[in-house]
C-alpha positions in Angstrom: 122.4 77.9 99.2 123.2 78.1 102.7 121.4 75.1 104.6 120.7 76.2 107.5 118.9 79.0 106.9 117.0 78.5 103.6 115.3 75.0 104.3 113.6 76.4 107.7 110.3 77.2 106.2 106.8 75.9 106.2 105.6 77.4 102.7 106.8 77.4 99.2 105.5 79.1 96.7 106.3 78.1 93.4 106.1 80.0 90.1 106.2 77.5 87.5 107.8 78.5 83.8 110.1 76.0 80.9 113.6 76.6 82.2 113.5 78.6 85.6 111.5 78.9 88.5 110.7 81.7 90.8 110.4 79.9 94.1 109.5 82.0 98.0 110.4 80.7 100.9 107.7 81.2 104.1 108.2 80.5 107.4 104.8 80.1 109.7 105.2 83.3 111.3 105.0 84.5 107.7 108.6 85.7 107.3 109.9 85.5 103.7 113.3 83.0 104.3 113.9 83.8 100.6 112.7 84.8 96.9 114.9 83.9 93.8 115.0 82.2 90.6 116.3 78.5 90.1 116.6 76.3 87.6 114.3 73.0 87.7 118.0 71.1 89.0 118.4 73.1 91.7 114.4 73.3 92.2 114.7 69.6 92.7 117.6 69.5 94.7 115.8 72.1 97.2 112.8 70.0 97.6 114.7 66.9 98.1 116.9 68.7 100.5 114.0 70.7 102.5 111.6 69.0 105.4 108.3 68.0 103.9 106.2 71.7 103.3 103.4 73.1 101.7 104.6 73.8 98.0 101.7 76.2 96.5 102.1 76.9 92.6 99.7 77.9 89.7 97.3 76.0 88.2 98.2 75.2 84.8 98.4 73.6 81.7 102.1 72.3 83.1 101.4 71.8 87.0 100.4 68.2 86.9 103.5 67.3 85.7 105.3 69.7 88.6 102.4 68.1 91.3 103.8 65.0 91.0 107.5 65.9 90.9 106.7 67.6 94.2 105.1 65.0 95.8 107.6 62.2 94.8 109.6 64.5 97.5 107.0 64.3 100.1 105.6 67.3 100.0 101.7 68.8 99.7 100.7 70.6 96.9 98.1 73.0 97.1 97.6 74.1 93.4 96.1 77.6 93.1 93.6 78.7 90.4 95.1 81.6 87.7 92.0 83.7 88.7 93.1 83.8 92.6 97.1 83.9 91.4 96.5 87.5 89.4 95.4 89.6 92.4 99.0 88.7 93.8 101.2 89.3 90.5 99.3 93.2 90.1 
């Protein structure tokens, strides 16, 4: 991942799943930085290596767990409920 330009952003969204992640980068002008899948390594390694952010994800059964990972990293998590996450999957 390129440095520079990846870890500018003020929003991630974070799609949470067993294995791999889909994870969106947003800067505050609302400018997508970037939209792939990772694994939960490199998942880490981006929040460690990122300023602290807003990291939004799902909440579910398995966020808890990811919460916490994501705030040992200093960043906020603002879990969203499944009911307001389907409007933006359709």
């Amino acid at each position: 991942m390129e440095k520079a330009s990846i870890l500018e952003f003020s929003i991630l969204a974070n799609d949470l799943a067993k294995k791999n992640f889909q994870v969106c980068g947003v800067r505050s002008n609302g400018l997508v930085v970037f939209n792939r899948t990772v694994s939960l390594g490199r998942l880490e390694q981006l929040l460690s290596d990122s300023s602290p952010c807003v990291v939004a994800m799902e909440a579910c059964a398995t966020s808890q767990h990811s919460a916490r990972v994501v705030m040992a990293h200093g960043h906020d998590v603002r879990p969203i409920p499944a009911n307001y996450v389907k409007p933006f999957v359709k």
